[in-house]
Structure formats: C-alpha cells, structure tokens
Backbone atoms as SQL, in Angstrom:
CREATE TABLE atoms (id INTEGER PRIMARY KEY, chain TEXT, resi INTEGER, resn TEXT, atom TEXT, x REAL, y REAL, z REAL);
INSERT INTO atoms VALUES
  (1, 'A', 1, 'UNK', 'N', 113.194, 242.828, -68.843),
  (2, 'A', 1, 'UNK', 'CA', 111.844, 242.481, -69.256),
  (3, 'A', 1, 'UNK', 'C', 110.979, 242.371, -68.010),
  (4, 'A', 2, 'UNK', 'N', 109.737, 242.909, -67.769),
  (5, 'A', 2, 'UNK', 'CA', 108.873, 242.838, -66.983),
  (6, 'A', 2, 'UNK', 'C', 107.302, 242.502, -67.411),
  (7, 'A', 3, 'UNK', 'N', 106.436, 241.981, -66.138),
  (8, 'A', 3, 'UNK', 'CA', 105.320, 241.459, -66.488),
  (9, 'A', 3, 'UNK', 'C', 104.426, 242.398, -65.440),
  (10, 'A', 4, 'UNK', 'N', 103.354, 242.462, -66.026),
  (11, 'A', 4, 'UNK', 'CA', 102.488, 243.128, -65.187),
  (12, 'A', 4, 'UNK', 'C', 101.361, 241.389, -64.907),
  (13, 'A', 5, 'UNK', 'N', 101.275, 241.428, -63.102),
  (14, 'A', 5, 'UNK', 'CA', 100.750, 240.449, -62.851),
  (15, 'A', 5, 'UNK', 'C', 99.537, 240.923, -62.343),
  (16, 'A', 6, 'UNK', 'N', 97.688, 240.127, -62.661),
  (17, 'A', 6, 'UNK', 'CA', 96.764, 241.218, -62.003),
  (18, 'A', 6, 'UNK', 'C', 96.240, 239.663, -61.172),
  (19, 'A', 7, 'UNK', 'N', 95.547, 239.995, -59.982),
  (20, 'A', 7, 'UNK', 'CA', 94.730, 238.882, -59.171),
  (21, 'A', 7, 'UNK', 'C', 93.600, 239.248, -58.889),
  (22, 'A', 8, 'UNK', 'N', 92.361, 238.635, -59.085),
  (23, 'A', 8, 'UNK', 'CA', 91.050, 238.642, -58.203),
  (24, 'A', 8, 'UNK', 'C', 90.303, 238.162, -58.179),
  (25, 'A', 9, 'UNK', 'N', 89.451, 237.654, -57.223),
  (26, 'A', 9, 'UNK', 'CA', 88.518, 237.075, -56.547),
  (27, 'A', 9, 'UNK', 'C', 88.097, 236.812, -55.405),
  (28, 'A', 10, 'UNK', 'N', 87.602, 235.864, -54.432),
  (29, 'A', 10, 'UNK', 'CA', 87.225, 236.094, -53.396),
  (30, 'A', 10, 'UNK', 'C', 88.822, 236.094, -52.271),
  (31, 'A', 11, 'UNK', 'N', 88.157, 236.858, -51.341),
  (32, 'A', 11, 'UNK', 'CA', 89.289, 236.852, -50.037),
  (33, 'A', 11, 'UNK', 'C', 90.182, 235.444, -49.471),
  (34, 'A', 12, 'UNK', 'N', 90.722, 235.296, -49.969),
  (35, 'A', 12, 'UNK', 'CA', 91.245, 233.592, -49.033),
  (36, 'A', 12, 'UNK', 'C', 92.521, 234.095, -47.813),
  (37, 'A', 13, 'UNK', 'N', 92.285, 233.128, -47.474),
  (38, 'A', 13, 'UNK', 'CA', 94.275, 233.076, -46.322),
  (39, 'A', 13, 'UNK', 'C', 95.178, 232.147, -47.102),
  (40, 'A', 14, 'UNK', 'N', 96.238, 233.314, -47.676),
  (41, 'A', 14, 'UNK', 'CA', 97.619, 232.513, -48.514),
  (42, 'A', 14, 'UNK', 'C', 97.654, 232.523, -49.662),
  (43, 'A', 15, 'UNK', 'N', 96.553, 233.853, -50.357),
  (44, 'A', 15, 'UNK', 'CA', 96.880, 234.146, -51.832),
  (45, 'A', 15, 'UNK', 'C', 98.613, 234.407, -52.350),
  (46, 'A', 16, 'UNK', 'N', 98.730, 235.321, -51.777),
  (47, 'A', 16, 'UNK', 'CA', 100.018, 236.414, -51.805),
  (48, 'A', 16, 'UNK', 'C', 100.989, 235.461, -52.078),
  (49, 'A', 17, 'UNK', 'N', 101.307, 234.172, -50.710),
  (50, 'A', 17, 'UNK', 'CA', 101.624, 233.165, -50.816),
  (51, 'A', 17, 'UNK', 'C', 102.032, 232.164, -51.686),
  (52, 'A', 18, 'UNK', 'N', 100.907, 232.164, -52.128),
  (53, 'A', 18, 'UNK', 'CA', 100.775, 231.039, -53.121),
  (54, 'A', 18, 'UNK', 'C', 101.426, 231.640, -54.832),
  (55, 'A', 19, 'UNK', 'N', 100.955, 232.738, -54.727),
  (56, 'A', 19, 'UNK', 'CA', 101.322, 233.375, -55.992),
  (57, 'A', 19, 'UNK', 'C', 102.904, 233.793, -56.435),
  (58, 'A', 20, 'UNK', 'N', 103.352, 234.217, -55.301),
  (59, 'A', 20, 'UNK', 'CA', 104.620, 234.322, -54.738),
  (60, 'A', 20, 'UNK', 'C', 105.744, 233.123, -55.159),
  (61, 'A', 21, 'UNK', 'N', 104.899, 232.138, -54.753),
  (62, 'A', 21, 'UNK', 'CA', 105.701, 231.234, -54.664),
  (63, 'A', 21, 'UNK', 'C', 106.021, 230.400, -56.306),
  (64, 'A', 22, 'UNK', 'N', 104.747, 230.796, -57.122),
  (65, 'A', 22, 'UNK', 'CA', 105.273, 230.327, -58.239),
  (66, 'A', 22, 'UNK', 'C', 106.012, 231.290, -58.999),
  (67, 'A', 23, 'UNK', 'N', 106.257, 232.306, -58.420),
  (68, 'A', 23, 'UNK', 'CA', 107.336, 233.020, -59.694),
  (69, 'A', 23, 'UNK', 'C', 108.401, 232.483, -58.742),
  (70, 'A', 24, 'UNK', 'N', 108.699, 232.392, -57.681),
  (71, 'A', 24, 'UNK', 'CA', 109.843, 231.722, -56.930),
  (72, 'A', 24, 'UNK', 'C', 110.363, 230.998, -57.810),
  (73, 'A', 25, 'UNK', 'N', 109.655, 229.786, -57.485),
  (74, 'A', 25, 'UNK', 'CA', 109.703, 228.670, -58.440),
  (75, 'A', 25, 'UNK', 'C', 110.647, 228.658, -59.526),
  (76, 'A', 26, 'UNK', 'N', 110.527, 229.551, -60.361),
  (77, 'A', 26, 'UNK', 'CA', 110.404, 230.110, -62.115),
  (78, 'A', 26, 'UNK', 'C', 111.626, 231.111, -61.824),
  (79, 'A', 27, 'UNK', 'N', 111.979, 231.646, -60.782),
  (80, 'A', 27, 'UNK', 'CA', 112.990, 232.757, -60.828),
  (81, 'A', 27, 'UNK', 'C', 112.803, 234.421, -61.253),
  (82, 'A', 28, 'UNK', 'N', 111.287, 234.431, -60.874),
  (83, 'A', 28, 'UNK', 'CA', 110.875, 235.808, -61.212),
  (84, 'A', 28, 'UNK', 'C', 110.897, 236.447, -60.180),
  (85, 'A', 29, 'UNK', 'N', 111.081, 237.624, -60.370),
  (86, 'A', 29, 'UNK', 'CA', 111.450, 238.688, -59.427),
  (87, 'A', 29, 'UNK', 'C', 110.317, 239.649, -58.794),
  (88, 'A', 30, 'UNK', 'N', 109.973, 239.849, -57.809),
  (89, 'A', 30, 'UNK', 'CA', 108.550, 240.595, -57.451),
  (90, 'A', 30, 'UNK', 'C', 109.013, 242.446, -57.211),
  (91, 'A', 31, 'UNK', 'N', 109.197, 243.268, -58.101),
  (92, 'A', 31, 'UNK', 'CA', 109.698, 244.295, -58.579),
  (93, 'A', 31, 'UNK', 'C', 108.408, 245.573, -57.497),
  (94, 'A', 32, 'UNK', 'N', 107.156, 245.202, -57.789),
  (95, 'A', 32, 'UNK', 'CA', 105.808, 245.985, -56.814),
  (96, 'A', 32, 'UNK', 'C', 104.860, 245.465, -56.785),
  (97, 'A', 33, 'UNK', 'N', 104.070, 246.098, -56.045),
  (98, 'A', 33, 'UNK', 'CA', 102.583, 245.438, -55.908),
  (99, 'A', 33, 'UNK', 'C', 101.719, 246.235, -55.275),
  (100, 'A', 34, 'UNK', 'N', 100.800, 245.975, -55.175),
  (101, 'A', 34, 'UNK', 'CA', 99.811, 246.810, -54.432),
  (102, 'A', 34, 'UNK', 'C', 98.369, 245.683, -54.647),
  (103, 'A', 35, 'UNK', 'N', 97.753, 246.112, -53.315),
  (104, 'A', 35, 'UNK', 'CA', 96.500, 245.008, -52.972),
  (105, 'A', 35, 'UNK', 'C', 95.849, 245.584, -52.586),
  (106, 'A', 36, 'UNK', 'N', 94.439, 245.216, -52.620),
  (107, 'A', 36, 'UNK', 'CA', 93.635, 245.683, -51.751),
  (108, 'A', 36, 'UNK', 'C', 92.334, 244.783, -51.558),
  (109, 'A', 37, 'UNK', 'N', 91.713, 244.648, -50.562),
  (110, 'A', 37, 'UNK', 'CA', 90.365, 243.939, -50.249),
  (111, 'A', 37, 'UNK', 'C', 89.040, 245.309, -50.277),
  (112, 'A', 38, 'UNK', 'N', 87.930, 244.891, -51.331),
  (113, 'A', 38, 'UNK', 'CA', 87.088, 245.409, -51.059),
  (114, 'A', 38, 'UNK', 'C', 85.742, 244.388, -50.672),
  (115, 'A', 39, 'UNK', 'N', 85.492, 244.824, -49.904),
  (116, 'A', 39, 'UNK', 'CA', 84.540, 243.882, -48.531),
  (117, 'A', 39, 'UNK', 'C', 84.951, 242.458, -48.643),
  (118, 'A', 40, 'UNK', 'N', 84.527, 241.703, -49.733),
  (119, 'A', 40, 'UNK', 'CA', 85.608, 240.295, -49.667),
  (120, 'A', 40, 'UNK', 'C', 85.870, 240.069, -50.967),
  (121, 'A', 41, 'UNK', 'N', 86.130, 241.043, -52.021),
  (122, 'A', 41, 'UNK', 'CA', 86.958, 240.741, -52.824),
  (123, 'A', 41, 'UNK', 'C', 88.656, 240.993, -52.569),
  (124, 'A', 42, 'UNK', 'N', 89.664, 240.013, -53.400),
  (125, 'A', 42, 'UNK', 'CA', 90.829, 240.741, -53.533),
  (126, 'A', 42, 'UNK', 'C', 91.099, 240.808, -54.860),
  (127, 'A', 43, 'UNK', 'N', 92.120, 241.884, -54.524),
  (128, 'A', 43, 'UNK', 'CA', 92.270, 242.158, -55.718),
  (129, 'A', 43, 'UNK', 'C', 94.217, 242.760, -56.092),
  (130, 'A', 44, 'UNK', 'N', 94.698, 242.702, -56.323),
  (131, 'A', 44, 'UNK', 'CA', 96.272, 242.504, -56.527),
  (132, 'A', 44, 'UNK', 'C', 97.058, 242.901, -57.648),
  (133, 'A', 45, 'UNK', 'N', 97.914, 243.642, -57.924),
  (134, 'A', 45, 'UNK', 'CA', 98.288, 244.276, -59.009),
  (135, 'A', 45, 'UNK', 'C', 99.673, 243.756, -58.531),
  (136, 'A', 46, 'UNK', 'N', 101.075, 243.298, -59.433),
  (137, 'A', 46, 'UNK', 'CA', 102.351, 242.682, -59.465),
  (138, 'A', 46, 'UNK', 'C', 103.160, 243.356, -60.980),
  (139, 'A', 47, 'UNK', 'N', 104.267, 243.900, -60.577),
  (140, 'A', 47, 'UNK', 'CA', 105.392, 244.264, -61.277),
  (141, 'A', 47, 'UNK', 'C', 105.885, 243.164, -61.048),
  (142, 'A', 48, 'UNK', 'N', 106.300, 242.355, -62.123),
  (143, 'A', 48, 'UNK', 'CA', 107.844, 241.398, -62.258),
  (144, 'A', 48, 'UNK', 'C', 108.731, 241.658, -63.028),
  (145, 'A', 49, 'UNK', 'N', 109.728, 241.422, -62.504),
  (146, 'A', 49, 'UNK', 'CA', 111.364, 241.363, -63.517),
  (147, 'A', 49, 'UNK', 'C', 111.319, 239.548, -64.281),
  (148, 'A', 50, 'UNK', 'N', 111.074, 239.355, -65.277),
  (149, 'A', 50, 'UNK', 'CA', 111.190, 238.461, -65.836),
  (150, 'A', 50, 'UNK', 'C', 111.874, 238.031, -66.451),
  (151, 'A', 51, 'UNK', 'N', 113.561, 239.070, -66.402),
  (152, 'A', 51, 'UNK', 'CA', 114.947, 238.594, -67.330),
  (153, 'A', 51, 'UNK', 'C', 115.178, 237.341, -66.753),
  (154, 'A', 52, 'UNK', 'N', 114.982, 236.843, -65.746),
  (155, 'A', 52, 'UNK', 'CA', 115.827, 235.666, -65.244),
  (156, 'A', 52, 'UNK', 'C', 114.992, 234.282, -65.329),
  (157, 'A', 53, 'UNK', 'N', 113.688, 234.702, -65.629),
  (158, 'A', 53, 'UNK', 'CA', 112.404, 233.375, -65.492),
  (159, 'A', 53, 'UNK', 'C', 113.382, 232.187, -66.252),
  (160, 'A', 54, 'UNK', 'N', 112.885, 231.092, -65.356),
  (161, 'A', 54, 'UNK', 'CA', 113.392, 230.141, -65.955),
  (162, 'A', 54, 'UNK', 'C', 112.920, 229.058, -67.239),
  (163, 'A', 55, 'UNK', 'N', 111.702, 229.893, -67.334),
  (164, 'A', 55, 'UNK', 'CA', 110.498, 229.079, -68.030),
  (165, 'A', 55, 'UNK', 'C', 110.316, 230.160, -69.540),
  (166, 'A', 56, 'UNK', 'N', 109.828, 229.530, -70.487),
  (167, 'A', 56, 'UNK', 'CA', 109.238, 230.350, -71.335),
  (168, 'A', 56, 'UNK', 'C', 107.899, 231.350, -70.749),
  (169, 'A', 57, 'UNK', 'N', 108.192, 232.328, -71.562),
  (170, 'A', 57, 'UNK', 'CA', 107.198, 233.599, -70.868),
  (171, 'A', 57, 'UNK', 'C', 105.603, 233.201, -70.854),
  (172, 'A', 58, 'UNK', 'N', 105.107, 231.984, -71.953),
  (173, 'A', 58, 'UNK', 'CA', 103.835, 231.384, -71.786),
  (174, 'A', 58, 'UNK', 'C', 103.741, 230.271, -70.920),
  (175, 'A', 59, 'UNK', 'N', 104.966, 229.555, -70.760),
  (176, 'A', 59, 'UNK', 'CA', 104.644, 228.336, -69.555),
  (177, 'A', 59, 'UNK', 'C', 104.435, 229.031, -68.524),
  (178, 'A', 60, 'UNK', 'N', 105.266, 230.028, -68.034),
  (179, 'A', 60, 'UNK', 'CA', 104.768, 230.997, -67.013),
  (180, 'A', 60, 'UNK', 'C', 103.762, 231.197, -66.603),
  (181, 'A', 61, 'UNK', 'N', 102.440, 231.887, -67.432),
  (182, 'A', 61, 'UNK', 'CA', 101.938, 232.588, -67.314),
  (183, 'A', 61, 'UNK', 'C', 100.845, 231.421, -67.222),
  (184, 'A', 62, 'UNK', 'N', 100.869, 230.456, -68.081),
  (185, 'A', 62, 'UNK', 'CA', 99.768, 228.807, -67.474),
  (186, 'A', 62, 'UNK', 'C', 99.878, 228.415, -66.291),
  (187, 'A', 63, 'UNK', 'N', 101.017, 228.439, -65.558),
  (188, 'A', 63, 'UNK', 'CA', 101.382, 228.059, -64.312),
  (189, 'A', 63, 'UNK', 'C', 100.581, 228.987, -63.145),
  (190, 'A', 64, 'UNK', 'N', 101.004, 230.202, -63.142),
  (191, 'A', 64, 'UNK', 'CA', 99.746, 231.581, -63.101),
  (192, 'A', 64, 'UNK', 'C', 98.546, 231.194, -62.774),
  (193, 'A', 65, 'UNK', 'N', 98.191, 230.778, -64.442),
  (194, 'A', 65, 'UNK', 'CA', 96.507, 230.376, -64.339),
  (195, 'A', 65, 'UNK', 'C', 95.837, 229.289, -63.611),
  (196, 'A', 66, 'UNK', 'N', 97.028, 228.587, -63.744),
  (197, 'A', 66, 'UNK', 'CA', 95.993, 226.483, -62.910),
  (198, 'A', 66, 'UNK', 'C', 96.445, 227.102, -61.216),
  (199, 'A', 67, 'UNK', 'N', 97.398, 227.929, -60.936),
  (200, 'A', 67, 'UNK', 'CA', 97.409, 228.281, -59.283),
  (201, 'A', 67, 'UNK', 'C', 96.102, 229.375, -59.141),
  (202, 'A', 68, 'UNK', 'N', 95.731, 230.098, -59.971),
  (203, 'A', 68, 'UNK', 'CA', 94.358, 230.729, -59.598),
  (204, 'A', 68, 'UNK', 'C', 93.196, 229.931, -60.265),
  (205, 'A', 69, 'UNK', 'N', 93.499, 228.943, -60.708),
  (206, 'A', 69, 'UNK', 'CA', 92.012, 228.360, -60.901),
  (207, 'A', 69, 'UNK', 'C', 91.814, 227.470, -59.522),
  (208, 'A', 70, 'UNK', 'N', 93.096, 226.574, -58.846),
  (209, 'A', 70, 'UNK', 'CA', 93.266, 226.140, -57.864),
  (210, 'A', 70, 'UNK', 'C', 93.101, 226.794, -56.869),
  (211, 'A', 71, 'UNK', 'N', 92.514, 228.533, -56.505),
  (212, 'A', 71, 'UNK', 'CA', 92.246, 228.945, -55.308),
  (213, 'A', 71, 'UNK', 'C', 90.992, 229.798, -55.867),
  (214, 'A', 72, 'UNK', 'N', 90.647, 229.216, -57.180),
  (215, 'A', 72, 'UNK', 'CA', 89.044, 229.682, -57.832),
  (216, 'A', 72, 'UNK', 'C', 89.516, 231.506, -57.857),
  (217, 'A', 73, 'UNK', 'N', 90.393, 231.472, -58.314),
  (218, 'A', 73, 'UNK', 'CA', 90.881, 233.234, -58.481),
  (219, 'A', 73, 'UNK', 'C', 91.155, 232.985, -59.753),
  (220, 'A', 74, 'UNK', 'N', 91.050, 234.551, -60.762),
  (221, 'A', 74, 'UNK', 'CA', 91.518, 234.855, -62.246),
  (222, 'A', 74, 'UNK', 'C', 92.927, 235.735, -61.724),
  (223, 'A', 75, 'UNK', 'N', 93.729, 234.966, -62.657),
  (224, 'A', 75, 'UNK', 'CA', 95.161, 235.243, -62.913),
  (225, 'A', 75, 'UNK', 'C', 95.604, 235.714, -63.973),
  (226, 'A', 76, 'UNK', 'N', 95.700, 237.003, -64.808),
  (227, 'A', 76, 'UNK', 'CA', 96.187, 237.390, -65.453),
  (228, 'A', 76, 'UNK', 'C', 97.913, 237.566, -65.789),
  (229, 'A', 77, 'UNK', 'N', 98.468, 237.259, -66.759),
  (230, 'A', 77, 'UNK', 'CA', 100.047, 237.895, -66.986),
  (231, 'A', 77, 'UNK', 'C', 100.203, 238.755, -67.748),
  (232, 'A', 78, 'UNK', 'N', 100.599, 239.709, -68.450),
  (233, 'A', 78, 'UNK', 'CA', 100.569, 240.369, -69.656),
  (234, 'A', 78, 'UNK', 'C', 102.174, 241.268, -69.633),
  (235, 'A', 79, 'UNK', 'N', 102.796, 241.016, -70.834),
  (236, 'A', 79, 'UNK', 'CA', 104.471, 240.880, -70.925),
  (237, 'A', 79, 'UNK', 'C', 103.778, 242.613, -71.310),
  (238, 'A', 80, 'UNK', 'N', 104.979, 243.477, -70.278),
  (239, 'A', 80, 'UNK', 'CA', 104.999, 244.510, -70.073),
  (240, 'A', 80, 'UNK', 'C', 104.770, 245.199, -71.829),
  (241, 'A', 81, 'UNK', 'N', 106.058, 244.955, -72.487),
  (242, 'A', 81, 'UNK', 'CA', 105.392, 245.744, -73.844),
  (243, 'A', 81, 'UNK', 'C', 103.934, 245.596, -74.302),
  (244, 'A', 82, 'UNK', 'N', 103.294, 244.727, -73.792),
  (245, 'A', 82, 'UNK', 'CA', 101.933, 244.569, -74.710),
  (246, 'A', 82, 'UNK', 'C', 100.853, 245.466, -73.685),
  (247, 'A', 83, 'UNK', 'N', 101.374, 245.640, -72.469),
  (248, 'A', 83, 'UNK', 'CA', 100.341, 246.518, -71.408),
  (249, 'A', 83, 'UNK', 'C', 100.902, 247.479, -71.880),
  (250, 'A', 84, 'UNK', 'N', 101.687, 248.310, -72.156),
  (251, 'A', 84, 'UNK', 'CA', 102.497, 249.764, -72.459),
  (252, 'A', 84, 'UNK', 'C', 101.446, 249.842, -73.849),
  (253, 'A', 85, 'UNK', 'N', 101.449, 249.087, -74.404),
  (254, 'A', 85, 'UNK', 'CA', 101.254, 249.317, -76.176),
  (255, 'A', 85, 'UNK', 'C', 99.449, 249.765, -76.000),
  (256, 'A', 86, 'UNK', 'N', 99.196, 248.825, -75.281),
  (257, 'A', 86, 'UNK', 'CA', 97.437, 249.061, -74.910),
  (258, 'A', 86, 'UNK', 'C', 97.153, 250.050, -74.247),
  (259, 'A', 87, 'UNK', 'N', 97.986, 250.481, -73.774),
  (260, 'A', 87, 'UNK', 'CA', 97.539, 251.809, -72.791),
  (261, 'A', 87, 'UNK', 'C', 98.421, 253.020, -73.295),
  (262, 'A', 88, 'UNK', 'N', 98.675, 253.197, -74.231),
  (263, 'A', 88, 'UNK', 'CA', 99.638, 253.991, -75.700),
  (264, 'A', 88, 'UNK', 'C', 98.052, 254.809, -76.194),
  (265, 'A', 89, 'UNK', 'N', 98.348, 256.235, -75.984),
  (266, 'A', 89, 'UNK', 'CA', 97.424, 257.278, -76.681),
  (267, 'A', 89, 'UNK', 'C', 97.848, 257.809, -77.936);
C-alpha cells in the first residue's frame, strides 16, 4: 500500500525534516520524491510505502496536517488507490 504525499508553501529551513520525521515516527517508508523551490515557494511531491504504518491510514494523514499547519504549509495525503482512480481516463 502506498500514499502519495504533496507539500506547499512558503520556503522554510527543515521542511523535508520535519515531514520526514513524522512518517518515521509512524513507520512509513519514503519510497520518492521530488521538490522543488519556485522563487520562495516549496513545493514537494512523496511516494510512501504505508504497509508497515503504525497508525491508522487517517491518524496518519492528521498528523501530516497539524505538522504543516505548524510550519503554516498545506499537507496533503491521498491513499494511492484513490490518486490512481482520479487520474483513471
């Protein structure tokens, strides 16, 4: 099972960090990613392996949200089948 993780808002020192550290936490696995800063936005795209999370897949994803409301960033989670299904032609 995998999660597609998205980040953005302004530029800080110790996003990556911080975000990182709560799937740590939880036992999620950081599978890819890709980032990028445009002038001082960031912005962050995350593959997770989520077979092993230790948490239910919604406590998760709250935990997510109060660490990007806590660095004034939007934190998205979205459990891989439901991004596949939305982006299904």
């Amino acid at each position: 099972m995998r999660a597609v993780i998205t980040v953005t808002g302004k530029d800080t020192v110790g996003i990556l960090a911080k975000v990182t550290a709560v799937c740590a936490e939880v036992n999620v696995n950081i599978l890819d990613m890709s980032q990028t800063i445009m002038q001082d936005l960031f912005v962050m795209t995350m593959l997770a392996d989520i077979s092993n999370c230790r948490t239910p897949f919604a406590e998760f994803a709250d935990k997510l949200k109060k660490c990007g409301k806590e660095m004034a960033m939007e934190i998205h989670v979205m459990h891989e089948d439901i991004f596949n299904s939305m982006h299904r032609i």
